[in-house]
N, C-alpha and C positions, 0 to 999 in steps of 0.2 A: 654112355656109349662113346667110343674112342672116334673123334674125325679129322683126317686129319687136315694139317693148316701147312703154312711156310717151313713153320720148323719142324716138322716132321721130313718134309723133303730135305732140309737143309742136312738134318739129321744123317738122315740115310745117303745122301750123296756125300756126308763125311766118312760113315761107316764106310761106305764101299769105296773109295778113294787110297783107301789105307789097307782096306782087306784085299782086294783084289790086285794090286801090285806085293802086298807083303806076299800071299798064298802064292803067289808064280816063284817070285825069287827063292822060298822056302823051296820048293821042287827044283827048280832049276838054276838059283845062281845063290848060295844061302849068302855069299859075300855082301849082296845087295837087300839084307835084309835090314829092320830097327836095329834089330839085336847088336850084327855086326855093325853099322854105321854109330850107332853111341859107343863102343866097346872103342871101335877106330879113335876119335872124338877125346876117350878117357885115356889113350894108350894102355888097353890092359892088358895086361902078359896072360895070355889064356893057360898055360900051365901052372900058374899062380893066381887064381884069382882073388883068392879069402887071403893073399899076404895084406892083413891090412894099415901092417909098418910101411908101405908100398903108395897104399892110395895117396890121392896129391885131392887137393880141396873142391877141385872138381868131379872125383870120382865121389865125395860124401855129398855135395850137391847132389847132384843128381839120383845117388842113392835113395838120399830124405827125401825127395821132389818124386819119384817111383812108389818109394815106400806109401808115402803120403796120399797120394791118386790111388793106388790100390787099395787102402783102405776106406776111402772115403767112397769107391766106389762098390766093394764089398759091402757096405753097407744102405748104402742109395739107390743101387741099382732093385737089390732082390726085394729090400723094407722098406723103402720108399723115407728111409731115416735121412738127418741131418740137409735137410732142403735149405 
């Protein structure tokens, strides 16, 4: 049986710290979203974004560093894989 402790609360006051500011900005201001603020960050040219003669060693950072957390969470999350 699931009870919960510290980091269950820790947990969820990070989920919702992150959700509840992103879901506002998404409706109302998308400039203030993740999305946009890394994109800012990378200087990507939104009309181009797969030029990837273009990216600068910060846009593959971060790509790898995306790429890498979705997958590890893809798999951790639903199969309880790779602990």
């Amino acid at each position: 049986m699931f009870h919960l402790n510290a980091w269950s609360y820790y947990w969820l006051a990070w989920i919702m710290a992150f959700l509840v500011p992103e879901l506002i900005n998404v409706f109302r201001n998308p400039a203030g979203t993740l999305s946009e603020t890394v994109w800012a960050v990378e200087h990507v040219n939104i009309s181009q974004p797969f030029d990837f003669r273009m990216w600068t060693d910060v846009h593959w950072a971060v790509a790898a560093l995306v790429w890498a957390l979705f997958a590890w969470l893809s798999l951790h999350l639903p199969f309880g894989l790779l602990r």
